[in-house]
N, C-alpha and C positions, 0 to 999 in steps of 0.2 A: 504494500500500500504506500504508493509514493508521497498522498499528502491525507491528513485525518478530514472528514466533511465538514463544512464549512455552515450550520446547520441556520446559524443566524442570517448570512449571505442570502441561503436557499428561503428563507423565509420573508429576508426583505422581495426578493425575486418574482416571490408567491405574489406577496401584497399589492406589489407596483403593477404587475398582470392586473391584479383583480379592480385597482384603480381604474387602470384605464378602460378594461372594458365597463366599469360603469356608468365612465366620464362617456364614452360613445355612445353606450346604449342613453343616457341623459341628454347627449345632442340629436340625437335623432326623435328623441319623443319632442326635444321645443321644438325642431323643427315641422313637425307634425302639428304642432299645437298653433304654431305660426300661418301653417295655411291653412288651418282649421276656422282660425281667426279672422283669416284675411279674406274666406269665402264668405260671404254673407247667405250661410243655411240654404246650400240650391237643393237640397232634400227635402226643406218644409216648401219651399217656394214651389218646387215644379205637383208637390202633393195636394196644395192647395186649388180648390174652383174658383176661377174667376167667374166673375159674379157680374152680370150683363143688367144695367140699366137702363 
């Protein structure tokens, strides 16, 4: 065994992985939430009857 494991190293290793993928999965949900926002509801609009006068 050339060198004994480095088990705090493998640890920080672990945690910066698990950072980042939560950091992405978080930009992808504002971004989601961004055009969520920026559509103005064409799901209630096209469900809705217009209503003839």
């Amino acid at each position: 065994m050339a060198f004994p494991p480095n088990y705090r190293q493998e640890r920080s290793n672990r945690d910066k992985a698990k950072q980042r993928k939560a950091q992405e999965k978080q930009e992808k949900r504002d971004e989601k939430n961004a055009q969520r926002k920026s559509d103005p509801q064409p799901e209630l609009a096209a469900s809705e009857p217009k209503k003839e006068e």
